[in-house]
C-alpha positions in Angstrom: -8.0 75.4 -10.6 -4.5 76.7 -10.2 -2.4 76.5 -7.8 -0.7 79.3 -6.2 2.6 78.7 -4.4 2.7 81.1 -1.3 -1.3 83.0 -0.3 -0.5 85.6 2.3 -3.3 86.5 4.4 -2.8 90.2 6.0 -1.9 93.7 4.6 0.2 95.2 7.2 3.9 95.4 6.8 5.1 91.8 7.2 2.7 90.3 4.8 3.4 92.6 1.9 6.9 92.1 2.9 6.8 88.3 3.0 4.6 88.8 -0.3 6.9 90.9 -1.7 9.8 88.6 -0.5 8.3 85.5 -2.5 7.3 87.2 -5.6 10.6 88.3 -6.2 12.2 84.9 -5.7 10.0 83.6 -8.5 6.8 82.2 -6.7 3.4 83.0 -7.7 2.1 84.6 -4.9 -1.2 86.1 -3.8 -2.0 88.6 -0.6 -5.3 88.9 0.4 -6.1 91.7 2.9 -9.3 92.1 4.4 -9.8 95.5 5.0 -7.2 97.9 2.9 -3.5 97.7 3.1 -1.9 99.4 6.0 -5.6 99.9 8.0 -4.4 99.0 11.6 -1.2 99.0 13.3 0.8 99.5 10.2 -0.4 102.8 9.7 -0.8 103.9 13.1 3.4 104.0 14.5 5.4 106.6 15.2 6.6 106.9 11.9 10.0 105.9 12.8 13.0 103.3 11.5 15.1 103.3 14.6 16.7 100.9 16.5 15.0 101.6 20.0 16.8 102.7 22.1 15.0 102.4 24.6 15.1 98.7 23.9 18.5 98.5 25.4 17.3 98.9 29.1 15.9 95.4 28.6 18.4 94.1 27.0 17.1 93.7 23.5 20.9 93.6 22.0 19.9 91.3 19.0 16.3 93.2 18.1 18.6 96.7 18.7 21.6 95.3 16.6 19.6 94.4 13.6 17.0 97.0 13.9 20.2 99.3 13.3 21.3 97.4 10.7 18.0 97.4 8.8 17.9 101.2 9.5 20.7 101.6 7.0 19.3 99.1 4.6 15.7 101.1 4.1 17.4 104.5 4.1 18.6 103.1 0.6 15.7 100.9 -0.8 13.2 103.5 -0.2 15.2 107.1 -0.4 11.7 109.0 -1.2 9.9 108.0 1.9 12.1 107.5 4.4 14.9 110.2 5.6 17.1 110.8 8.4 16.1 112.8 11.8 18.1 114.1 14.4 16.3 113.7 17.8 17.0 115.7 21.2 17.2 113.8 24.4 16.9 116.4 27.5 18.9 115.5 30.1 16.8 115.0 33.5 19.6 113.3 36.1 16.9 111.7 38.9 15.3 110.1 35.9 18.8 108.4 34.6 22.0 109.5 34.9 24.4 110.9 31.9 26.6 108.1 32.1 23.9 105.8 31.6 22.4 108.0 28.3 26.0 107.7 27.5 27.2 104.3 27.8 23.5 103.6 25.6 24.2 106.0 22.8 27.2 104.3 22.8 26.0 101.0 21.9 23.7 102.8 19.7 26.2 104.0 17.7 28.3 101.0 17.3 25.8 98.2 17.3 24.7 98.5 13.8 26.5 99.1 10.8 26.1 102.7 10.9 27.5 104.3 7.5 25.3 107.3 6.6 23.9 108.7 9.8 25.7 111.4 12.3 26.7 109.6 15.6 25.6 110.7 18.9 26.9 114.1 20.8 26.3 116.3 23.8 23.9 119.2 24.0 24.1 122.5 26.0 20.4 124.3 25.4 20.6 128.6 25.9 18.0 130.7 26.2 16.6 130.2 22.9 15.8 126.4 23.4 11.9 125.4 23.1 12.7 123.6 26.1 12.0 125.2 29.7 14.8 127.0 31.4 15.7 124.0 33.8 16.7 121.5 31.4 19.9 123.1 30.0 22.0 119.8 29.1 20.5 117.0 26.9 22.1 114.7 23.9 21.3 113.9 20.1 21.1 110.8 17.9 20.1 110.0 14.5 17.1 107.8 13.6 14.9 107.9 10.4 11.7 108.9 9.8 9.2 106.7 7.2 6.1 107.5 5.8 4.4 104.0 7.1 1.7 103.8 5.5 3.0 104.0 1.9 5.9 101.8 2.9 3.4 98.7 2.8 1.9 100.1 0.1 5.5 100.0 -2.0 6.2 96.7 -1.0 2.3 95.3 -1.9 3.9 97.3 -5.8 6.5 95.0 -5.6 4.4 92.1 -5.3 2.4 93.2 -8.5 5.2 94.3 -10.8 6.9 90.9 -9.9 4.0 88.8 -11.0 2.0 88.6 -7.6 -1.7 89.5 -6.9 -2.9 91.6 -4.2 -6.3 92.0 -3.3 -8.1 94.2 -0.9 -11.5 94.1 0.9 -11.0 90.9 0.4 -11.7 88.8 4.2 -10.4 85.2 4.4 -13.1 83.1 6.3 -11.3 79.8 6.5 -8.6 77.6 5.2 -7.9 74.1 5.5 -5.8 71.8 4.4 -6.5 69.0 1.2 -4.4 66.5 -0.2 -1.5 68.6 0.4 -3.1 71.6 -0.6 -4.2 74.5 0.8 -7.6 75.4 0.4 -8.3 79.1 0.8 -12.1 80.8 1.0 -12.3 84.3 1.0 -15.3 87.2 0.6 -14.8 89.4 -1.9 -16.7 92.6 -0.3 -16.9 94.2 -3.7 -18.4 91.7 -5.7 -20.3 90.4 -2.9 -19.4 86.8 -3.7 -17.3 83.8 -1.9 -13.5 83.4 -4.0 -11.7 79.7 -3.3 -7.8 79.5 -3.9 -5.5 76.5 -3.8 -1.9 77.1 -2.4 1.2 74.9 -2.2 1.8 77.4 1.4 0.0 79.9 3.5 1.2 82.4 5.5 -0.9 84.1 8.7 0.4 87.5 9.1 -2.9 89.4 10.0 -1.2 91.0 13.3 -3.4 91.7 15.7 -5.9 89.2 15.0 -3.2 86.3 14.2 -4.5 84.1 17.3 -8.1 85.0 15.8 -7.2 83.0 12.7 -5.8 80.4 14.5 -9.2 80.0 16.5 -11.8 81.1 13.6 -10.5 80.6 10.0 -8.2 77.8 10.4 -9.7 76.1 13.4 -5.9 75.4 14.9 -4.8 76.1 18.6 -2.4 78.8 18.0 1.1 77.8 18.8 1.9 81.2 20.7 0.2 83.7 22.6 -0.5 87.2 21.4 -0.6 90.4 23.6 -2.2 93.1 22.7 -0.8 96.4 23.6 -2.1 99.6 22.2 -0.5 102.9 21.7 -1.7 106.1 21.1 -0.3 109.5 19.6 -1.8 113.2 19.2 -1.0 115.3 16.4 -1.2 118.9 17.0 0.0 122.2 15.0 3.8 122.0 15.3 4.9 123.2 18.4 8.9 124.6 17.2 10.3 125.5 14.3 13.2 122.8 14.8 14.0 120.3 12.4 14.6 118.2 15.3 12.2 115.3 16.9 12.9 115.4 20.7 12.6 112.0 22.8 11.3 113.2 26.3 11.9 110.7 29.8 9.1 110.7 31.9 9.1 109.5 36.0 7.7 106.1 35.0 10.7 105.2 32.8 8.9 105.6 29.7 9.5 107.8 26.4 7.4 109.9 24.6 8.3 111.0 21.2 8.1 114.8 19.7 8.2 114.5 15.6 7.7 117.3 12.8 5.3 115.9 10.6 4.1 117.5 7.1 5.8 120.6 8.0 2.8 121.7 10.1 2.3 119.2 12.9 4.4 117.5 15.4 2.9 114.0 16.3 3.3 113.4 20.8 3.6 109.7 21.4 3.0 106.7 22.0 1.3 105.6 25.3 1.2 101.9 26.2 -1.8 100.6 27.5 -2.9 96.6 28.0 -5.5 96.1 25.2 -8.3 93.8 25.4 -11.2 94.8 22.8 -11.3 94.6 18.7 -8.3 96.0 17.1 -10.9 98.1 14.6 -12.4 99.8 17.0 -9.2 101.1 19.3 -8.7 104.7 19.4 -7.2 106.8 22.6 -8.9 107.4 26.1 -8.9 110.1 28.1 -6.0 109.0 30.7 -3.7 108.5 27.5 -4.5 112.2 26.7 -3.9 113.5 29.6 -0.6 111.4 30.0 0.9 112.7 26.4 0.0 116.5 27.1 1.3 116.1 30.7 5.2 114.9 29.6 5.0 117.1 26.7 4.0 120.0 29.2 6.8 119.5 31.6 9.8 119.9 28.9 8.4 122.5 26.9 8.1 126.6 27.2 5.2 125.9 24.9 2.1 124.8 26.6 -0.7 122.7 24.6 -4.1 121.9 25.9 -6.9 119.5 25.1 -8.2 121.9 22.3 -5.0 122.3 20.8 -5.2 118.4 19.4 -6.3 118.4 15.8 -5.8 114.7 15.8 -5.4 111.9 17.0 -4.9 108.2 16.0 -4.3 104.7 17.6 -3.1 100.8 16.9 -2.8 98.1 18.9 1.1 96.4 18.8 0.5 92.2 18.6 3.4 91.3 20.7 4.6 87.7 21.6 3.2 87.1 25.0 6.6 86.9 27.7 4.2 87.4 30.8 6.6 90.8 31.2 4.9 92.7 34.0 4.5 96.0 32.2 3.1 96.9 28.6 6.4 98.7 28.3 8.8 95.6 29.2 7.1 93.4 26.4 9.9 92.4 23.9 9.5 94.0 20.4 11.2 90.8 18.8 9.7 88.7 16.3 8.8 84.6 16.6 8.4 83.2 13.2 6.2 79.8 13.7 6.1 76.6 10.9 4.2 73.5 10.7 2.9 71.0 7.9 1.0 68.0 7.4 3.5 65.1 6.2 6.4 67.5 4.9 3.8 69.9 2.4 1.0 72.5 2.8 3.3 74.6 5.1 1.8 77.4 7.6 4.0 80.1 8.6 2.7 82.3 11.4 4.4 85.6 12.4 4.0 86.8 15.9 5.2 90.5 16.7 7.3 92.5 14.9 8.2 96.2 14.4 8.2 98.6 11.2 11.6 98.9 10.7 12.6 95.2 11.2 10.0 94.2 8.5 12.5 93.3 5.4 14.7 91.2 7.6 11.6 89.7 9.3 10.4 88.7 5.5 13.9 87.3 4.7 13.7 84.9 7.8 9.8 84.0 7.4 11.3 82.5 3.4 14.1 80.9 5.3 11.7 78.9 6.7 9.9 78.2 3.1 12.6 77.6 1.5 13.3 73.8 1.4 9.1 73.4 0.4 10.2 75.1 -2.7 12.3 73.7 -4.7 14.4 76.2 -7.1 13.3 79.4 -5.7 15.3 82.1 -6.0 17.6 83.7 -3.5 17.6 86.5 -1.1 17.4 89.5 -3.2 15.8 92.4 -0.8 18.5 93.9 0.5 20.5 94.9 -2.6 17.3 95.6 -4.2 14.8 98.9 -4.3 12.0 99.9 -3.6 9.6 101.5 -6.3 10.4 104.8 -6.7 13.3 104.7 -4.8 16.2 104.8 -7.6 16.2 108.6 -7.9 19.8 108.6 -7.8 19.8 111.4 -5.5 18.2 112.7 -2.4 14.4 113.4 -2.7 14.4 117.0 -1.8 17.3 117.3 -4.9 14.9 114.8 -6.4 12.2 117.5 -6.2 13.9 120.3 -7.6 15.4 118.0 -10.5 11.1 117.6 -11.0 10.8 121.3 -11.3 13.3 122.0 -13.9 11.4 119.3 -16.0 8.3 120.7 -15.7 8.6 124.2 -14.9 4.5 124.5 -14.1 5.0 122.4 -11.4 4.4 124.3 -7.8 7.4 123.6 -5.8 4.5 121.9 -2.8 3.3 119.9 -5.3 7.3 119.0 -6.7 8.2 117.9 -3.4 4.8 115.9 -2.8 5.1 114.1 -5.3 9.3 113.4 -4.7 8.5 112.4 -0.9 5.4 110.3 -2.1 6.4 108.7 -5.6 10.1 109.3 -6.0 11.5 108.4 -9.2 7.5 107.4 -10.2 6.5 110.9 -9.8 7.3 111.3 -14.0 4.3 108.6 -14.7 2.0 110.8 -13.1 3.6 114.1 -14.9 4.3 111.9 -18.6 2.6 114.5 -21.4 1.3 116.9 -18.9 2.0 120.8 -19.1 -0.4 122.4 -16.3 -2.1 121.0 -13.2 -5.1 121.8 -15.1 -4.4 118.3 -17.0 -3.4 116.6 -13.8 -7.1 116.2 -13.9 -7.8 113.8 -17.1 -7.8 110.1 -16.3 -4.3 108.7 -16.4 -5.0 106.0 -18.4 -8.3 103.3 -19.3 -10.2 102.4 -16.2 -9.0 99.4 -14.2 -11.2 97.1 -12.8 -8.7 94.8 -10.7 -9.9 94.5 -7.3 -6.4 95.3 -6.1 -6.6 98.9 -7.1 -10.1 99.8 -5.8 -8.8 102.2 -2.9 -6.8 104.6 -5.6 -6.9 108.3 -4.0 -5.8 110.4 -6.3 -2.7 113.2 -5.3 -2.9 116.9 -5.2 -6.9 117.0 -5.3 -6.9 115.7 -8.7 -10.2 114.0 -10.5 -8.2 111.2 -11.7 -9.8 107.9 -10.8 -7.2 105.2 -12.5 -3.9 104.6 -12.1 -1.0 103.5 -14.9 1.4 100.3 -14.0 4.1 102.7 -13.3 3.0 104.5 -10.2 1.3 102.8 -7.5 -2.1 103.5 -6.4 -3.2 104.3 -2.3 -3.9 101.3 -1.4 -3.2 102.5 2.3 -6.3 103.2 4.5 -8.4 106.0 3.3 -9.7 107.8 6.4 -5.6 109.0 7.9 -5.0 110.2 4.1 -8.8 111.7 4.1 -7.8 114.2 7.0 -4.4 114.6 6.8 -5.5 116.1 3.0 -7.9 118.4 5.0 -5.8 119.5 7.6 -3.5 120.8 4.9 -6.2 122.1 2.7 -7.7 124.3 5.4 
């Protein structure tokens, strides 16, 4: 049987990017997820890359500093899918005075290594403003907005066009170790069989369920504990016009976000709320609701109700457990947790984590594997890109550049396909003249269990997908309704 160097066990953002990591510094690696890539709290954020600046109340200067920093990074490796936001702060002076926003956007602005983003400036809102007629002053950042979601999706790419295997539906039911080995037993839902693997390492990024592992599949106490902490959001039909996201202060020192999404939503969140049941069957309550509406209500001339909410979706965080006494206070940072059996068959365990700090997150976790490797490659992610993602331009130019080529292309469909696939988008349009062929198959059917979940764009019929472009590995169900919401 062979021997795999590095199995990944989890789908969400750090394992593809630890899987993605590995394969490019020449291991052979293999990611098992059991469900499909990106189901739980991957796909379930607030769409952001931003540094938290809320974070800065509590002191986070390191997770701030390199959130920053990796803010600048992803802007470049993935150009299609990520892109930068302006965001309103109203200014509210019992909640925090302006010297305080201040002195933070300060820090903001100079912690990272800002290079392409606006820095921070005050606001006066007139009588034109979204905002009720009270809250006149405010101030306005940049962050980044990322299409999550297809983010693990790009990097799980990586791992294939680098020599990895990834493999969904595909549950992990124990390992152990062997002679140095790791042995790995999996259910392949699909074929409805039991799939053993033999790895030099193994890595348990499975997020919410990492203690879980610990305590079912490897039969280990777990070197940390993990809190749950979920948070919700509600998308509703877009409540301005803006191009803006606003960040909104509410009287129990919390945020709540305000972000355009699709061009015909705005997504109101997140909540924070102790979790204690199974991480598949979260989803929001009624006092989370009424929480969101209520902070959204008091800033806005716009008033939303209960049956304005078209949507809405949850995840629970899996946060290091720093007995903070609020959801909210819970540090965002990562711990990163090694052990072996006589200097081989190393497990590496990652315990929390956010989206945007994923790449650097990846770069430590192979730190740590390095020396069980000898004559693996070196650090490569940060100069590299992202499929896609060398367009050479901005994707909206990107998008217009797909429109001279193929002038039968519907400038929605154009700018889809430039915000989804970037520089990829020409596989899908190679030898294709009219969206009436955007229906043949788009090449021989493929039968590799990493590529069951393909969705096809635009409505198409197409069931396969070429090496080229990746296929939707991402959870089905957000991509299900979010096509029907725009379908009508």
């Amino acid at each position: 049987m062979e021997i795999k160097d590095l199995i990944v066990i989890g789908g969400g953002i750090n394992g593809a990017g630890i899987a993605a990591d590995a394969a490019g510094r020449g291991l052979s690696v293999l990611l098992l997820e059991a469900q499909d890539l990106a189901c739980a709290t991957s796909s379930a954020s607030s769409k952001l890359i931003h540094g938290g600046l809320r974070y800065l109340e509590h002191y986070e200067f390191r997770l701030v500093s390199e959130a920053l920093a990796e803010r600048e990074v992803l802007l470049r490796l993935a150009p299609h899918i990520a892109t930068p936001l302006r965001f309103r702060l109203p200014h509210q002076p019992h909640l925090r005075p302006a010297w305080m926003i201040r002195a933070g956007l300060f820090l903001y602005d100079h912690l990272g290594k800002r290079t392409s983003l606006p820095a921070s400036n005050g606001l006066k809102f007139g009588a034109q403003s979204v905002l009720k007629p009270e809250l006149t002053r405010g101030f306005e950042y940049s962050d980044c907005w990322v299409d999550d979601a297809r983010l693990v999706v790009l990097n799980a790419q990586e791992v294939v066009e680098r020599g990895g295997e990834v493999r969904t539906r595909t549950r992990v039911t124990r390992a152990w170790r062997e002679e140095g080995i790791w042995v790995v037993e999996a259910y392949d839902e699909a074929a409805g069989e039991t799939l053993t693997w033999r790895a030099k390492g193994l890595v348990n990024a499975t997020g919410p369920w990492v203690k879980q592992f610990y305590d079912q599949g490897l039969q280990l106490k777990s070197p940390r504990g993990i809190r749950l902490i979920k948070g919700s959001h509600i998308v509703v039909p877009k409540v301005h016009n803006e191009p803006q996201a606003y960040i909104l202060q509410n009287e129990d020192n919390r945020i709540v976000f305000v972000i355009p999404w699709m061009g015909e939503f705005s997504i109101i969140g997140t909540t924070d709320v102790e979790y204690h049941g199974d991480p598949r069957e979260v989803s929001i309550d009624d006092n989370e609701i009424g929480y969101l509406l209520n902070v959204y209500n008091n800033h806005f001339k716009k008033q939303l109700t209960r049956e304005d909410i078209a949507w809405s979706y949850s995840g629970v965080r899996p946060l290091c457990d720093d007995e903070s006494d609020s959801p909210q206070a819970v540090t965002r940072d990562y711990t990163l947790e090694i052990a072996d059996e006589g200097g081989k068959a190393p497990l590496l365990s990652v315990f929390g984590g956010k989206l945007t700090t994923y790449r650097k997150l990846a770069e430590h976790a192979l730190e740590k594997l390095v020396s069980y490797y000898p004559g693996i490659g070196n650090a490569w992610t940060k100069s590299g890109v992202l499929p896609g993602g060398d367009m050479g331009t901005d994707r909206d130019s990107y998008a217009k550049t797909l429109q001279a080529r193929h002038p039968w292309l519907p400038e929605a469909v154009a700018v889809h396909y430039a915000h989804t696939y970037g520089s990829r988008a020409e596989v899908l349009l190679a030898n294709r003249h009219s969206l009436d062929e955007m229906a043949k198959p788009l090449g021989t059917a493929c039968t590799k269990p990493s590529w069951r979940i393909w969705l096809s764009t635009s409505g198409s019929k197409s069931s396969t997908m070429p090496s080229g472009a990746a296929p939707n590995w991402a959870c089905g169900s957000a991509r299900k309704k979010s096509a029907a919401w725009l379908n009508g």
